[in-house]
C-alpha positions, 0 to 999 in steps of 0.5 A: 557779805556773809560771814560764818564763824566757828570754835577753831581753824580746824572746824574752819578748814572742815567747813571749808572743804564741804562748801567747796565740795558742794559748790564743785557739784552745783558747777559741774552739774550746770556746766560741766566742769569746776574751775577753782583758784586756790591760795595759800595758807596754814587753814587752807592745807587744813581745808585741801585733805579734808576736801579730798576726803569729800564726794567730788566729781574729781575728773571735771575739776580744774584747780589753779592758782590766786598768786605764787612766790617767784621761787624754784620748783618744790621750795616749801615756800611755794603753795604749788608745793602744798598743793600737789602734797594734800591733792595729789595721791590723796584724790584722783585728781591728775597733775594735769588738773593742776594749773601751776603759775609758771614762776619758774620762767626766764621771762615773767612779764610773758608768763603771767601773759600764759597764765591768762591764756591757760584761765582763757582756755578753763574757764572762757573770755572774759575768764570766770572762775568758779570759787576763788579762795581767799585769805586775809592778811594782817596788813589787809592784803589778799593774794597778792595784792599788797599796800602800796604796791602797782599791782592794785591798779591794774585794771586789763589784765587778770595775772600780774607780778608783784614788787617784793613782798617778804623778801620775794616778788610774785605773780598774783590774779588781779582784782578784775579776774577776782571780782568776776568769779561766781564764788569768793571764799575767804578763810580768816583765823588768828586774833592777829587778823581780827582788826582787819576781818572787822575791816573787810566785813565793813567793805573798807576800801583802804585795805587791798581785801577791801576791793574784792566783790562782796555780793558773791563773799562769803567768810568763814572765819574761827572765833580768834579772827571773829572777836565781836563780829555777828554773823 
């Protein structure tokens, strides 16, 4: 697993979007099209206009979701809500291109069934996905995948719901999906997350970070969450 580190968030979020960027190029010209999951976070809106402003092949890019909060459209908590305001109207990029887990459904257990068959349709069966972004949690979780809760043993299905976290439930990729993707990229800033990005770099287990794929991994992380970690 390699591991990147720079002087702040923003110099993280910079970095981030020129990876993305270069690796949506490599995608679309070996297979015609960039499938990309995205998650949320502070860095990571950083990251989403600084890739807006980078040279991108906007009409073959397909952007869906690593996990959302079971929340009503445009709550400020939900990262589709982030999402459409760093891309949309920044980039060409069309609503359509947007994949929104569909949360805001009557039935869950047959949305997150939908969603699947909306990651079948983008990027084939078994769904490979061409970045995944990733973040870190002060308690090792990753999208949503969160100690404790069921969802980490799900082993046949690549979208699942989630027990209440932080005062909601949510719809989160599963590690199968995860670890089949071609490019994981984790971004980890805060000295809040530094014990555990010392434990992810490990390949810890224990924490739900810790299950992700490594050979395909790459963190990009600021001073703060590095402490004494080396490249």
């Amino acid at each position: 697993m390699k591991i990147e580190i720079f002087p702040d968030a923003a110099s993280v979020a910079s970095a981030a979007a020129v990876f993305i960027a270069a690796e949506s190029r490599a995608a679309i010209a070996s297979r015609g099209r960039f499938v990309a999951a995205l998650s949320g976070g502070s860095t990571p809106w950083l990251m989403l206009r600084a890739f807006g402003a980078e040279e991108v092949s906007w009409d073959a890019v397909q952007v869906v979701q690593v996990d959302e909060r079971i929340a009503p459209a445009g709550d400020p908590e939900r990262n589709l809500t982030h999402i459409h305001e760093k891309l949309l109207g920044h980039t060409p990029l069309r609503p359509e291109q947007i994949h929104a887990m569909p949360v805001e459904s009557q039935d869950l257990e047959t949305a997150t069934t939908q969603y699947a068959h909306t990651l079948t349709e983008l990027a084939g069966s078994p769904s490979v996905l061409d970045l995944v972004h990733l973040g870190l949690g002060a308690d090792g979780h990753t999208a949503s995948l969160v100690p404790g809760d069921p969802v980490l043993e799900i082993a046949e299905a690549d979208v699942a719901l989630t027990g209440t976290y932080q005062g909601r439930r949510r719809m989160t990729l599963t590690y199968p999906i995860l670890n089949r993707a071609r490019r994981v990229l984790w971004l980890v800033t805060g000295a809040e997350k530094a014990a555990m990005l010392h434990r992810l770099q490990r390949g810890d287990l224990s924490i739900p970070a810790g299950r992700v794929r490594r050979d395909t991994s790459i963190i990009f992380a600021d001073s703060a969450a590095a402490g004494t970690l080396t490249r």
